[in-house]
Wavefront OBJ file of the C-alpha trace (Angstrom):
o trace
v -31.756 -13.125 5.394
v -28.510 -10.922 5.948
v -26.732 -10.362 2.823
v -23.588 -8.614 3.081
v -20.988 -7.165 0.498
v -17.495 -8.757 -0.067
v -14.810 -5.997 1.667
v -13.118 -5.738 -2.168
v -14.076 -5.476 -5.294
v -18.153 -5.449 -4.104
v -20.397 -2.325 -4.502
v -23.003 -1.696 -1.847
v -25.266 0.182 -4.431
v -25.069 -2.343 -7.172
v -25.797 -5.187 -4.732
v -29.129 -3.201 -3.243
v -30.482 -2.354 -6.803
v -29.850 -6.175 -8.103
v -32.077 -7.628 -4.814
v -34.691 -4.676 -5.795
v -34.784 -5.836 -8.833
v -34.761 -9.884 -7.601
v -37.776 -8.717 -5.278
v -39.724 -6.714 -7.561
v -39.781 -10.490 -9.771
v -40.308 -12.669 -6.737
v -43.256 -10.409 -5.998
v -45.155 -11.455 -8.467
v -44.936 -15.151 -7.541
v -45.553 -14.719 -3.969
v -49.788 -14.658 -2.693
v -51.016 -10.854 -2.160
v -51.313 -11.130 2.154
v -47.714 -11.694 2.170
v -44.947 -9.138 2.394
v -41.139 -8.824 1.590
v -39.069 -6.008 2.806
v -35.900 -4.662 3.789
v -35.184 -3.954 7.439
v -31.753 -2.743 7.033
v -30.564 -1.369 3.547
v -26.637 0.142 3.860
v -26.821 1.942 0.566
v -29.269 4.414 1.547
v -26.416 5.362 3.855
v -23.862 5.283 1.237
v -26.362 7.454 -0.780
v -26.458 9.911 1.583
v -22.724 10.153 2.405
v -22.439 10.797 -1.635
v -24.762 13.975 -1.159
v -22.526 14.927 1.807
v -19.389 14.534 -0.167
v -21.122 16.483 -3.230
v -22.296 19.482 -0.542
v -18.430 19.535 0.745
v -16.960 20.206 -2.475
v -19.364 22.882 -3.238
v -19.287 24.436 0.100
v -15.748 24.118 -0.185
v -15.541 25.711 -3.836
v -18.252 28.438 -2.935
v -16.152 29.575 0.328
v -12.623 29.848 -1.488
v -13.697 31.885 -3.946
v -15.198 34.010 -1.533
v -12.166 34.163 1.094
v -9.865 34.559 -1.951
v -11.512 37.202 -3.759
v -11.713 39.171 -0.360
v -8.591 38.728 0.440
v -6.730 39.397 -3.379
v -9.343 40.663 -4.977
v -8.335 39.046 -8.232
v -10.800 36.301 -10.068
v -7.297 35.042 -11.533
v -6.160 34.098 -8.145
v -9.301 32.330 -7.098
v -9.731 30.518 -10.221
v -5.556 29.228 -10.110
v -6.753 27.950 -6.635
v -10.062 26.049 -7.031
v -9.582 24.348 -9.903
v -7.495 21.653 -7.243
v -10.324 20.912 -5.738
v -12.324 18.981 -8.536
v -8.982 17.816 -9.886
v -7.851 16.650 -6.980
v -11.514 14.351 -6.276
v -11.309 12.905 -9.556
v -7.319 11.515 -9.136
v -8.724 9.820 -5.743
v -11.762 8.576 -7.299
v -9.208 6.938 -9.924
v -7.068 5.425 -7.508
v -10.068 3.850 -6.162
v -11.256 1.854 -8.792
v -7.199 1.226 -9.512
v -7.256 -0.749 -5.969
v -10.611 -2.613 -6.264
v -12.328 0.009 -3.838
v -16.279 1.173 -3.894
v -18.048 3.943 -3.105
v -18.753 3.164 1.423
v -19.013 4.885 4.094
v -15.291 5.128 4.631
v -13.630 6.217 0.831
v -16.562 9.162 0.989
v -16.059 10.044 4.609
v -12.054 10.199 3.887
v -12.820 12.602 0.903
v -14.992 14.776 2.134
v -12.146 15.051 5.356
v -9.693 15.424 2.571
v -11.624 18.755 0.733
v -10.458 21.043 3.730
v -6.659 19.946 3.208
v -6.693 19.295 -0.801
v -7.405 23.477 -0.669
v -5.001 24.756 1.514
v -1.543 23.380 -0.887
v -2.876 25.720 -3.510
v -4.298 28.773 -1.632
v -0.560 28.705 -0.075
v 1.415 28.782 -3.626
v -1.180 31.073 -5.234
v -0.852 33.988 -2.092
v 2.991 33.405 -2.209
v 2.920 34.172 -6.266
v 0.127 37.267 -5.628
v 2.837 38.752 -3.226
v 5.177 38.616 -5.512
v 3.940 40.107 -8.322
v 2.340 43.252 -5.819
v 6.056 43.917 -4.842
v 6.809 44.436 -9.045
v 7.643 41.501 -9.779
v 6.794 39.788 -13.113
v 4.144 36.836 -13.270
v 6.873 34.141 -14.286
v 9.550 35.589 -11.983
v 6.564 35.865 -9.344
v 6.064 31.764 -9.826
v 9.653 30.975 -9.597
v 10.252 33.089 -6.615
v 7.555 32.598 -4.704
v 7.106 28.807 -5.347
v 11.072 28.557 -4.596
v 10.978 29.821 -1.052
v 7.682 27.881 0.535
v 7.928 24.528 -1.553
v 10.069 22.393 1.611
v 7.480 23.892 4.094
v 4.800 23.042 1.608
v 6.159 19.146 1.630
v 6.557 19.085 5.026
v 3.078 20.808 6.107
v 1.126 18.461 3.219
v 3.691 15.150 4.519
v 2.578 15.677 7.794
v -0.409 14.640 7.679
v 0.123 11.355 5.237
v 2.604 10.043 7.286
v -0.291 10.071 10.140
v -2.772 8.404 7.374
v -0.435 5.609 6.320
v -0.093 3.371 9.183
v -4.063 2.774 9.213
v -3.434 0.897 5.658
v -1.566 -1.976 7.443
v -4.249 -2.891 10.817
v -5.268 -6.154 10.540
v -8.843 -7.465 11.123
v -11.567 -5.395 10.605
v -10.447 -2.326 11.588
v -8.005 -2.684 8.777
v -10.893 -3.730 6.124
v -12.751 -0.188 6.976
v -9.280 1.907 7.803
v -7.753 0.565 4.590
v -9.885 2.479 2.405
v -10.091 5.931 4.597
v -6.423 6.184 4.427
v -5.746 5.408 1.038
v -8.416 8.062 -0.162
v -6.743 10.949 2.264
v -3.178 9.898 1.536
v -4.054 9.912 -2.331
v -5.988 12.789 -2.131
v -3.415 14.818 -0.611
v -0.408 13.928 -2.249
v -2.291 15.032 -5.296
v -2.951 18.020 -4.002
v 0.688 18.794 -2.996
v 1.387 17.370 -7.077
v -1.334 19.871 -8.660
v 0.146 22.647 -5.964
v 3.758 22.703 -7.083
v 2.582 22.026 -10.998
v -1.135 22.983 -12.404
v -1.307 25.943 -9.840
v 1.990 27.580 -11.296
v 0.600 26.939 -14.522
v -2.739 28.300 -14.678
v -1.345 31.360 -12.647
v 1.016 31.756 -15.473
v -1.988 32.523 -17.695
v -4.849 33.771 -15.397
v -2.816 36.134 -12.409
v -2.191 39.860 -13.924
v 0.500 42.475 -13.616
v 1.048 44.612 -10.504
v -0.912 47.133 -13.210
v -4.116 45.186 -12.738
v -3.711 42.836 -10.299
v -6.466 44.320 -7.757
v -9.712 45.002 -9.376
v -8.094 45.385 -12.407
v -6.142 48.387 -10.979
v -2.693 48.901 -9.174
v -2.844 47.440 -5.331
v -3.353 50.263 -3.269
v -1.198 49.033 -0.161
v 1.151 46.068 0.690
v -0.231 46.063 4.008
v -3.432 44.344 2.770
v -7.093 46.329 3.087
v -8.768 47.905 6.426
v -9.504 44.217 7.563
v -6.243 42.540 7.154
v -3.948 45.404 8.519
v -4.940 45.235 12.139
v -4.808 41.752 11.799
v -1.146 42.042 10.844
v -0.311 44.540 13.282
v -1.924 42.279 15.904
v 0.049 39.022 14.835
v 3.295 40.640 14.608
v 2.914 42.152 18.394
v 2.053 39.365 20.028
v 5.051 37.210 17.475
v 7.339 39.604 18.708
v 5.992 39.128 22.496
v 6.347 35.448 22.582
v 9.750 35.039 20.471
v 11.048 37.677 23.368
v 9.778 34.867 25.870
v 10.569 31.714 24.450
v 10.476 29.367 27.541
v 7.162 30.937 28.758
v 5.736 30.189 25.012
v 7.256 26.715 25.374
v 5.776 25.903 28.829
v 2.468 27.494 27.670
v 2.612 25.138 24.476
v 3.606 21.985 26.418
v 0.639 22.773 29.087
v -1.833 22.995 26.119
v -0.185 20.139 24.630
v -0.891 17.717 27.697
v -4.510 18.969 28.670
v -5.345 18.225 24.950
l 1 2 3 4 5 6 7 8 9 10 11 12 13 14 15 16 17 18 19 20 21 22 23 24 25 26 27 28 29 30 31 32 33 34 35 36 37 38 39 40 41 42 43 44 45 46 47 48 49 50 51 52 53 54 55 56 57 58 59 60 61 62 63 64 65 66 67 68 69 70 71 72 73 74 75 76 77 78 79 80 81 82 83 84 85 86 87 88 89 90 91 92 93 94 95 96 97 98 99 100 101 102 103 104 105 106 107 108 109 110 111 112 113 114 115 116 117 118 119 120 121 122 123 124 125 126 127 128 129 130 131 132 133 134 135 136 137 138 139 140 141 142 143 144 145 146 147 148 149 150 151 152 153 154 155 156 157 158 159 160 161 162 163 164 165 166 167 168 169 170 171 172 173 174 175 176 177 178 179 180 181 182 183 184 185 186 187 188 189 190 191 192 193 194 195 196 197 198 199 200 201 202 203 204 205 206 207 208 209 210 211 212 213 214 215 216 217 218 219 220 221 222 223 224 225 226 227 228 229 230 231 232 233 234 235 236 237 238 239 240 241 242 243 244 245 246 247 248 249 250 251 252 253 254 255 256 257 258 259 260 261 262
C-alpha cells in the first residue's frame, strides 16, 4: 500500500506517526509469523533535512561571530548582526503555516539555501555603521549616514535574487507543487532579511555598537586601514581595481568570456 500526503495543507511527519501508531494496534490482531513494515518512509528524510537546517543556522551563527569579531573586533557588532538570522527563520516559518505549507524536503532545503543570504543584508549595514563611527562619528549619526548611502544597493543586491525566486511560484504541474514552496520560503526569507537589515539592525546597533573611544576591544581603533590581515588585502584590491577600471574593454571581454564558458 502507497500512501501519499496531499501537496497542501498535509504533514509528512504527522501522517508517518498516525500509521505507526495504526500499526502498532493492528499488530496485535495480526498471527505472530506475519510481518508489517515500511519499505519507504519520506519523513525520515524530512527528519533529517530538519537536522540539516538546525546545523546551518548554527554553523551559520558560529562563523559570523567569528568573521565579525575578527574583522571589528567588537561583540556589539556581531551581536547587531546575528540576531537576523534566528529572526529571520522564524518570519519564514510563519509565512509557512500562513499559506498551508509543511515542513518537506523543499521549505527546509529553501531555508537552509536562504541562511547564507538572510546574513549578508545585516553584516553589510552593521560594517557600513562600524566605519562610521571609527572615522568620529557618533553612533546615531553613524546609523543615519551609513545606512543612507548603501540602502538602494542593499535593495537592489537583496531584489536580485527574489526576482530570480518568484517565477518558480507560478510552474504548473508538479514541478510547480515542489517549486512553489522553495520559492516562497527564499523569497520570504529574504525580504525579511532586507526588512530586519534596514530596521532591527539600526536599532540594536543604536544600543549595543560603542564610541570611536571603545569601539575596538574596548579601546580606540588603532588604524582605518583595518589590522595586518586586512591591509594587504586592501592594497591588493585597490591595485588590481585601479588596473582593470584603466582597461575597461579588456575587463569587459574578460567578463563576457567567463560569462559564456559558465
Amino acid at each position: 500500500m502507497n500512501i501519499r500526503a496531499q501537496p497542501t495543507g498535509s504533514s509528512i511527519l504527522q501522517i508517518a506517526s498516525d500509521l505507526k501508531a495504526q500499526l502498532a494496534e493492528l499488530r496485535r490482531t495480526l498471527p505472530p509469523d506475519l510481518e508489517v513494515a515500511f519499505y519507504y518512509d519520506q519523513s525520515l528524510l524530512v527528519k533529517e533535512s530538519v537536522g540539516s537546517v538546525w546545523e546551518s543556522i548554527i554553523v551559520g551563527l558560529l562563523l559570523a561571530v567569528v568573521i565579525l569579531y575578527l574583522f571589528l573586533k567588537n561583540w556589539g557588532s556581531v551581536l547587531t548582526a546575528i540576531v537576523v538570522i534566528p529572526v529571520s527563520v522564524l518570519a519564514t516559518v510563519v509565512a509557512m503555516f500562513a499559506a498551508r505549507l509543511t515542513f518537506n524536503l523543499m521549505t527546509l532545503g529553501g531555508i537552509a539555501a536562504a541562511i547564507g543570504l538572510i546574513i549578508d543584508d545585516a553584516i553589510v549595514v552593521v560594517e557600513a555603521i562600524y566605519t562610521k563611527v571609527a572615522h568620529g562619528e557618533s553612533r546615531l549619526q553613524a546609523i543615519k549616514s551609513g545606512l543612507g548611502e548603501i540602502l538602494h544597493p542593499l535593495i537592489g543586491s537583496t531584489l536580485t535574487p527574489v526576482v530570480v525566486f518568484i517565477p518558480l511560484a507560478f510552474l504548473d504541474g508538479l514541478p510547480g507543487v515542489f517549486f512553489r514552496s522553495l520559492a516562497l520560503t527564499m523569497v520570504v526569507a529574504l525580504l525579511t532579511s532586507l526588512v530586519l537589515a534596514v530596521t532591527l539592525t539600526p536599532s540594536l546597533a543604536s544600543i549595543f555598537l560603542r564610541d570611536r573611544e571603545h569601539l575596538e576591544h574596548g579601546h580606540t581603533p588603532k588604524t582605518e586601514d583595518g589590522g595586518f590581515v586586512m591591509r594587504p588585502l586592501t592594497r591588493l584590491f585597490e591595485s588590481t581595481l585601479a588596473k582593470a577600471l584603466r582597461r575597461r574593454w579588456v575587463t569587459f571581454l574578460t567578463c563576457l568570456a567567463i560569462g559564456c564558458s559558465a
